[in-house]
TITIGU-630697 format. One record per residue: residue number from 1; residue in one letter; x, y, z of N, C-alpha, C in turn. Coordinates in steps of 0.2 Angstrom, whole numbers, plus 5000, padded with zeros to 4 digits. Atoms other than C-alpha are relative to their C-alpha. Example, Ala and Ser with C-alpha at 12.3 -4.5 7.8 and 13.67 -1.06 7.14 Angstrom:
<pt n="1" res="A" n_px="5004" n_py="4994" n_pz="5000" ca_px="5062" ca_py="4978" ca_pz="5039" c_px="5004" c_py="5006" c_pz="5000"/>
<pt n="2" res="S" n_px="4996" n_py="4994" n_pz="4999" ca_px="5068" ca_py="4995" ca_pz="5036" c_px="4996" c_py="5005" c_pz="5003"/>
***
This chain:
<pt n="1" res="X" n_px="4998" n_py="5001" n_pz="4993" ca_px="4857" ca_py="5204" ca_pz="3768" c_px="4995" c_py="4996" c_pz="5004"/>
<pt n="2" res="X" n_px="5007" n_py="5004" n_pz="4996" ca_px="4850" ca_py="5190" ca_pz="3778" c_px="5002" c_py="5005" c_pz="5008"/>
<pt n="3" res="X" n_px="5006" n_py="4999" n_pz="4994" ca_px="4838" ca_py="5192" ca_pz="3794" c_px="5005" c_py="4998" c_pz="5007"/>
<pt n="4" res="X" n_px="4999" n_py="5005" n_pz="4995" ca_px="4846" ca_py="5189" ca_pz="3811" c_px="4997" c_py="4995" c_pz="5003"/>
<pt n="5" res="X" n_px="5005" n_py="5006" n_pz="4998" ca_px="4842" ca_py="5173" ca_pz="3821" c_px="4995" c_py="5002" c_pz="5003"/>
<pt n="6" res="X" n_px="5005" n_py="4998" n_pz="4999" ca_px="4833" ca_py="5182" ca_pz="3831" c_px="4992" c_py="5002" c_pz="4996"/>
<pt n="7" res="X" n_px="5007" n_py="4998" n_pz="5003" ca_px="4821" ca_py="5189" ca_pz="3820" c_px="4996" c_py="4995" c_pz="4996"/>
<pt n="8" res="X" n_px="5002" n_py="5005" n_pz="5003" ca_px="4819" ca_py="5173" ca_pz="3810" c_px="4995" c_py="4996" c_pz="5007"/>
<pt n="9" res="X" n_px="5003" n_py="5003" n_pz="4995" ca_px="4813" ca_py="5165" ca_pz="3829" c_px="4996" c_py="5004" c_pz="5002"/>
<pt n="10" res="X" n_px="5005" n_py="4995" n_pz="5000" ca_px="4800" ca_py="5182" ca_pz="3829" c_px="4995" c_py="4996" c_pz="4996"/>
<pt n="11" res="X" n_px="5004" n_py="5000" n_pz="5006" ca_px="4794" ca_py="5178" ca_pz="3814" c_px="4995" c_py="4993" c_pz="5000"/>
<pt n="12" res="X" n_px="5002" n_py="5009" n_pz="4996" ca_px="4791" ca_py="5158" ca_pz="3823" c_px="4994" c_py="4998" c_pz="5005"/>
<pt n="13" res="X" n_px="5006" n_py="5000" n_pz="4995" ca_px="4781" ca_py="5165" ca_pz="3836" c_px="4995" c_py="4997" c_pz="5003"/>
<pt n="14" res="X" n_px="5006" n_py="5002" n_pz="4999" ca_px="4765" ca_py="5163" ca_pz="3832" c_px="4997" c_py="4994" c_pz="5000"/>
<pt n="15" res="X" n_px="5002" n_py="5010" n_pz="5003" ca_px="4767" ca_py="5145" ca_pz="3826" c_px="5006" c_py="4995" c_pz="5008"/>
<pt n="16" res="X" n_px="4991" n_py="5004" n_pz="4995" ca_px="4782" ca_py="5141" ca_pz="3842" c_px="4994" c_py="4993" c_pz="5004"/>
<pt n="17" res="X" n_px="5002" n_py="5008" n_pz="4998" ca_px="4767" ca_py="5126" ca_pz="3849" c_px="4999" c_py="4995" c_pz="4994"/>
<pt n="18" res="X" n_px="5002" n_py="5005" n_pz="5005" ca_px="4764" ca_py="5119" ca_pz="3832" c_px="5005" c_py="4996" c_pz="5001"/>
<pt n="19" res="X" n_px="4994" n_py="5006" n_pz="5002" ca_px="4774" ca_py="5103" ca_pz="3829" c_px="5000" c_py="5000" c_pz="4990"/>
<pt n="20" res="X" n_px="5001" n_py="5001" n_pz="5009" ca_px="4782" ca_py="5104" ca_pz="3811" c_px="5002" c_py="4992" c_pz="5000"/>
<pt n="21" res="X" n_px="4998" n_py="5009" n_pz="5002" ca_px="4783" ca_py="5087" ca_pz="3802" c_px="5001" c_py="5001" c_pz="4990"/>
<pt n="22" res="X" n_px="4999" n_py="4999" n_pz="5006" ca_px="4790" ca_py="5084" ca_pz="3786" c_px="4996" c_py="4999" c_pz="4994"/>
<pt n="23" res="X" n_px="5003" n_py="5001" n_pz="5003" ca_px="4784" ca_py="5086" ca_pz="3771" c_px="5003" c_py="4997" c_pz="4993"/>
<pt n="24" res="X" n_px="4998" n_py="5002" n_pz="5005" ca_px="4783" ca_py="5078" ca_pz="3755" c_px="5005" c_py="5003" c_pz="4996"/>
<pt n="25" res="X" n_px="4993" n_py="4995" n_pz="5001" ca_px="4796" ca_py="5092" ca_pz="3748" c_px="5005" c_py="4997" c_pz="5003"/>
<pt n="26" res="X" n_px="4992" n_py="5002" n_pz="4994" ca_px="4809" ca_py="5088" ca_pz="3762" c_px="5004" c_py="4997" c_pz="4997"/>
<pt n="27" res="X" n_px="4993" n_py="5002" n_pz="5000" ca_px="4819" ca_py="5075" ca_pz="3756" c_px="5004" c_py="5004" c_pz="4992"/>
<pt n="28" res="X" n_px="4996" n_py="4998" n_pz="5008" ca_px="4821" ca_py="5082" ca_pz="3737" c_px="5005" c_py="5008" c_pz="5003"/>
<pt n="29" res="X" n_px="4997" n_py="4995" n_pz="4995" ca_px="4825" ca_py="5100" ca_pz="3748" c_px="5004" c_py="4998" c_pz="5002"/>
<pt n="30" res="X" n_px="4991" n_py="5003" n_pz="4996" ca_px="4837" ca_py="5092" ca_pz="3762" c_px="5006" c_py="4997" c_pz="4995"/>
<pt n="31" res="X" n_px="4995" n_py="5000" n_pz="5004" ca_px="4846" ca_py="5085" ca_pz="3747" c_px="5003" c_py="5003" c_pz="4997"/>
<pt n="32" res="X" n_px="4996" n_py="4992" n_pz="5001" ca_px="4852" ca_py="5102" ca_pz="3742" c_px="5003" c_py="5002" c_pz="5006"/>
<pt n="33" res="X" n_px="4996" n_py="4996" n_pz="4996" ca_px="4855" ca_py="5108" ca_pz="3758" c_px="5006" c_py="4997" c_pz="5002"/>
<pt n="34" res="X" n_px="4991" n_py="5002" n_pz="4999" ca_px="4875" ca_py="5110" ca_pz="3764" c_px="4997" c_py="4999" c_pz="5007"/>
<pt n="35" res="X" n_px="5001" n_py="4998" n_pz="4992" ca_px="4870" ca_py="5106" ca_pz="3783" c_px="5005" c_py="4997" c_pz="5003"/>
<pt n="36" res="X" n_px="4994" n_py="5002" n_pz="4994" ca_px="4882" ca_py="5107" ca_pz="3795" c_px="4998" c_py="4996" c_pz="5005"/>
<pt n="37" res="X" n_px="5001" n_py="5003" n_pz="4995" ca_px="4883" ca_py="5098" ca_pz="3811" c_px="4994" c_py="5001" c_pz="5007"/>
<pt n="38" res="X" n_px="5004" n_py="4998" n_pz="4993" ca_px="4871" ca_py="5110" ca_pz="3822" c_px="4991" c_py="4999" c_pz="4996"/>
<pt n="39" res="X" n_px="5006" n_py="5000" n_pz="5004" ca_px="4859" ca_py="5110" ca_pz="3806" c_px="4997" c_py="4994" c_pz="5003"/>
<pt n="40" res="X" n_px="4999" n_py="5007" n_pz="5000" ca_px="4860" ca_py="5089" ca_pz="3804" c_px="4994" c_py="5000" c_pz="5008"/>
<pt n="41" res="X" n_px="5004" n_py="5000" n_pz="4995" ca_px="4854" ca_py="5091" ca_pz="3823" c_px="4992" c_py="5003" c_pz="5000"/>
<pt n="42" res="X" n_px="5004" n_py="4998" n_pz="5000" ca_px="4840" ca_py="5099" ca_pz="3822" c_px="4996" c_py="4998" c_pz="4993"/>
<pt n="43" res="X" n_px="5002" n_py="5004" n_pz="5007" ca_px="4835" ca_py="5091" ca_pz="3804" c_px="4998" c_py="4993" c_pz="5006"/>
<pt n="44" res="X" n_px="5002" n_py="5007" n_pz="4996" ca_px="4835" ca_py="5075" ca_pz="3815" c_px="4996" c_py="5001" c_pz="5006"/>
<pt n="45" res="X" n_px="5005" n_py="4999" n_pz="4995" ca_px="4825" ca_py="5084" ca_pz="3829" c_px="4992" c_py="5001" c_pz="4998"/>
<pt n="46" res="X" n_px="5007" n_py="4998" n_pz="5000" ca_px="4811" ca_py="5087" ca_pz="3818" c_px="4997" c_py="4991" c_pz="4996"/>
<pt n="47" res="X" n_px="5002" n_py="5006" n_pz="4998" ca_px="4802" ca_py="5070" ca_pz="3823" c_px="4995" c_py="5000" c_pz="4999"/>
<pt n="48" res="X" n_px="5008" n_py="5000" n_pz="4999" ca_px="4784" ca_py="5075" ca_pz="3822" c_px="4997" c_py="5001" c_pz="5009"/>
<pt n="49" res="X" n_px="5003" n_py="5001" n_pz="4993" ca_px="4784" ca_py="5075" ca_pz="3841" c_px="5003" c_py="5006" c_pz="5005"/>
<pt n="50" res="X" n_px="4997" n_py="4994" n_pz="4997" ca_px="4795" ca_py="5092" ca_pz="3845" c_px="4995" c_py="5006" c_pz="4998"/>
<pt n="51" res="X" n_px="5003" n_py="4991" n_pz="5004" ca_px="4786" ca_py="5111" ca_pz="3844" c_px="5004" c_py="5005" c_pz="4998"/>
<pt n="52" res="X" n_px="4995" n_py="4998" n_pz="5003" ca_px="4794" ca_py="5121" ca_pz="3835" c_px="5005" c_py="5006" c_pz="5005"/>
<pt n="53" res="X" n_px="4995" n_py="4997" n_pz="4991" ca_px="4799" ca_py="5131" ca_pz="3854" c_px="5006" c_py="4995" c_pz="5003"/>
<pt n="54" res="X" n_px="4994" n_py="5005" n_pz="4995" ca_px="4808" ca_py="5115" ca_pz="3858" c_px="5003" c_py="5002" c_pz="4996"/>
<pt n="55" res="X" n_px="4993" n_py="5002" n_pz="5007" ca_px="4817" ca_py="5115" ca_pz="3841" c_px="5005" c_py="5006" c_pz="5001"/>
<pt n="56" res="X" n_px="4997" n_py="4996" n_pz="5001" ca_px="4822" ca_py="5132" ca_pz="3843" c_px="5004" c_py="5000" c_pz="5007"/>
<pt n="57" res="X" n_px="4997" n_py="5000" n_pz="4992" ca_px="4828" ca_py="5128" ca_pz="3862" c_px="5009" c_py="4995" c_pz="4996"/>
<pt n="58" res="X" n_px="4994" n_py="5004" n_pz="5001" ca_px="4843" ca_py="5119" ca_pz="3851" c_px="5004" c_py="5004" c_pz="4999"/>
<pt n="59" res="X" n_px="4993" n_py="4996" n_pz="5003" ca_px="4861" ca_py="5125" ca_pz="3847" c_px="5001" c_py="5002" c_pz="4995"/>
<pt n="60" res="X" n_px="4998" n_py="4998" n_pz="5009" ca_px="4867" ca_py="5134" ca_pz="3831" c_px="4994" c_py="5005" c_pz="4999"/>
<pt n="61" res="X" n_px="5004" n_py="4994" n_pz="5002" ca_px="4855" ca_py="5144" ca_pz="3822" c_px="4992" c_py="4996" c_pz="4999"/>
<pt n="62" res="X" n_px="5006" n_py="5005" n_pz="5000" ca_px="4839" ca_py="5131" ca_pz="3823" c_px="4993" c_py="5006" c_pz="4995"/>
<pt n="63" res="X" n_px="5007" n_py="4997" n_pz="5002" ca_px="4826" ca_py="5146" ca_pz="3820" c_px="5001" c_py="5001" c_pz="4993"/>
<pt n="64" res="X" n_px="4998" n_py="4996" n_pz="5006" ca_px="4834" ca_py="5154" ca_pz="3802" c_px="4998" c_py="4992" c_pz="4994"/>
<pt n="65" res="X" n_px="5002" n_py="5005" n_pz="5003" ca_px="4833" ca_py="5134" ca_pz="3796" c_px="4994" c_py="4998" c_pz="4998"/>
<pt n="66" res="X" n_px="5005" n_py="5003" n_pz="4997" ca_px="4816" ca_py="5129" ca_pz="3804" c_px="4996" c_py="5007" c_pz="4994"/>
<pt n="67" res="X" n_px="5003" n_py="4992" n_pz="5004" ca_px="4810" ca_py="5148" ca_pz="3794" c_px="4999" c_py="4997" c_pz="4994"/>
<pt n="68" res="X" n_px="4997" n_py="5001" n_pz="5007" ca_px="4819" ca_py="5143" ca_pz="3779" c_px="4995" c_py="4993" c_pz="4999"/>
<pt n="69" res="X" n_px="5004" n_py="5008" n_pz="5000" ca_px="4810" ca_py="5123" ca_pz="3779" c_px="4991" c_py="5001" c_pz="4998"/>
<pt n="70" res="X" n_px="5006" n_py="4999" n_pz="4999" ca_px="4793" ca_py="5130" ca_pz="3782" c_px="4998" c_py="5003" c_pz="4992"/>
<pt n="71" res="X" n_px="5001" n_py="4995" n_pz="5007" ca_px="4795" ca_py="5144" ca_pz="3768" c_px="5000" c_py="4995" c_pz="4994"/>
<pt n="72" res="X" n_px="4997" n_py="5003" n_pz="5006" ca_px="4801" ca_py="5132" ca_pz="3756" c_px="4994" c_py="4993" c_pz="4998"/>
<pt n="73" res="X" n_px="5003" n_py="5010" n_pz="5001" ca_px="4787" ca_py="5117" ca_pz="3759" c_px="5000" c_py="4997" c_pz="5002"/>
<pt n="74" res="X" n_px="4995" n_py="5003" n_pz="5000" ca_px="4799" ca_py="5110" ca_pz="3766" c_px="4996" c_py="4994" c_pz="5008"/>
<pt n="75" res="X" n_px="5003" n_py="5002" n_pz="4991" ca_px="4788" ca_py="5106" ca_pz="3784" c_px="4995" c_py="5004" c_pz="4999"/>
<pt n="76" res="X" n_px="5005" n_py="4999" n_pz="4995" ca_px="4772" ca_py="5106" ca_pz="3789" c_px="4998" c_py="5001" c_pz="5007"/>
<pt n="77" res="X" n_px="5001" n_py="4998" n_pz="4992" ca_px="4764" ca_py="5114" ca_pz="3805" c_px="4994" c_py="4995" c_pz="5000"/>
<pt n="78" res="X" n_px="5006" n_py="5003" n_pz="4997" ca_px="4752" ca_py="5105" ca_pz="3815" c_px="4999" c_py="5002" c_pz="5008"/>
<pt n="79" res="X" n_px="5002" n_py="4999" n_pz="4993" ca_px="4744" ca_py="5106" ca_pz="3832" c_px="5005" c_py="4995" c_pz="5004"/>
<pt n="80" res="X" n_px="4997" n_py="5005" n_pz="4996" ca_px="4753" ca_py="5097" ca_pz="3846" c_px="4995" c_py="4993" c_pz="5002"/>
<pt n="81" res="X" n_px="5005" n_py="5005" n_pz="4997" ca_px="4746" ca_py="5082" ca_pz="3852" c_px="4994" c_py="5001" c_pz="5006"/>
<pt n="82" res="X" n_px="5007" n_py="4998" n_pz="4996" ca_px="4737" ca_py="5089" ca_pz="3867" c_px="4997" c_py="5006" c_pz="4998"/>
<pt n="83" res="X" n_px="5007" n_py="4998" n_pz="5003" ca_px="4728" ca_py="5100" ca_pz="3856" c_px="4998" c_py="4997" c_pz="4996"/>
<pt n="84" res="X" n_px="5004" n_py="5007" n_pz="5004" ca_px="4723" ca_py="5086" ca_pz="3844" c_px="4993" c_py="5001" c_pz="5003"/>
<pt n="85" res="X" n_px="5007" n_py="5004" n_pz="5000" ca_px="4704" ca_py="5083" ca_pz="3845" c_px="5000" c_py="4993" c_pz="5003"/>
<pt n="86" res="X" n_px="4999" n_py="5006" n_pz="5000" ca_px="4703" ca_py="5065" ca_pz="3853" c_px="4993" c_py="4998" c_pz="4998"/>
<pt n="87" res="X" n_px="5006" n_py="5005" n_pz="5005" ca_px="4694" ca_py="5053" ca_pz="3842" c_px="4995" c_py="4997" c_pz="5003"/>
<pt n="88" res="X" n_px="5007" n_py="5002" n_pz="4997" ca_px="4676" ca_py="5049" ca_pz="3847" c_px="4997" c_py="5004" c_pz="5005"/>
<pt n="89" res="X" n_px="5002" n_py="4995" n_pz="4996" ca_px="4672" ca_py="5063" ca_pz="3855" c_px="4997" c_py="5006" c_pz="4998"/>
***
C-alpha cells in the first residue's frame, strides 16, 4: 500500500531548503520511469537551482516522485546557494 502525498512531503521536511541535483543514476532511472505530464514538470524543475519546498510548491504529486528520486540515487541534496560557503573566505 503506497504512502500518501502528504506523508511523502513529511518525510522531505528536513531536507525541504536543500537543492536536489541530479545524479549520475538519473538518466538510466528517468529512462524507466512512465512520467506523466505533472511528473515531466517537475523532472524539468529540478535544475540545480530549486529547494526541494519550491519543487513540492508544484502540481500533481511532486513530493511522492522528489521521495522516490532521492531514495533511488536518483538526486542528490545539496545546500542552497545562500548557504554555500563563499570562496576565499
Amino acid at each position: 500500500m503506497a504512502a500518501d502525498e502528504s506523508s511523502y512531503a513529511a518525510a522531505l521536511a528536513e531536507v525541504a531548503e536543500e537543492v536536489p541535483v541530479r545524479s549520475g543514476a538519473f538518466p538510466v532511472l528517468a529512462r524507466d520511469l512512465a512520467a506523466g505530464a505533472e511528473d515531466r514538470r517537475t523532472i524539468a524543475g529540478l535544475d540545480g537551482h530549486r529547494t526541494v519546498q519550491e519543487l513540492l510548491a508544484s502540481p500533481g504529486r511532486p513530493a511522492s516522485l522528489v521521495w522516490f528520486l532521492v531514495r533511488a540515487g536518483a538526486l542528490d541534496l545539496r545546500p542552497a546557494a545562500s548557504d554555500r560557503p563563499v570562496r576565499g573566505r
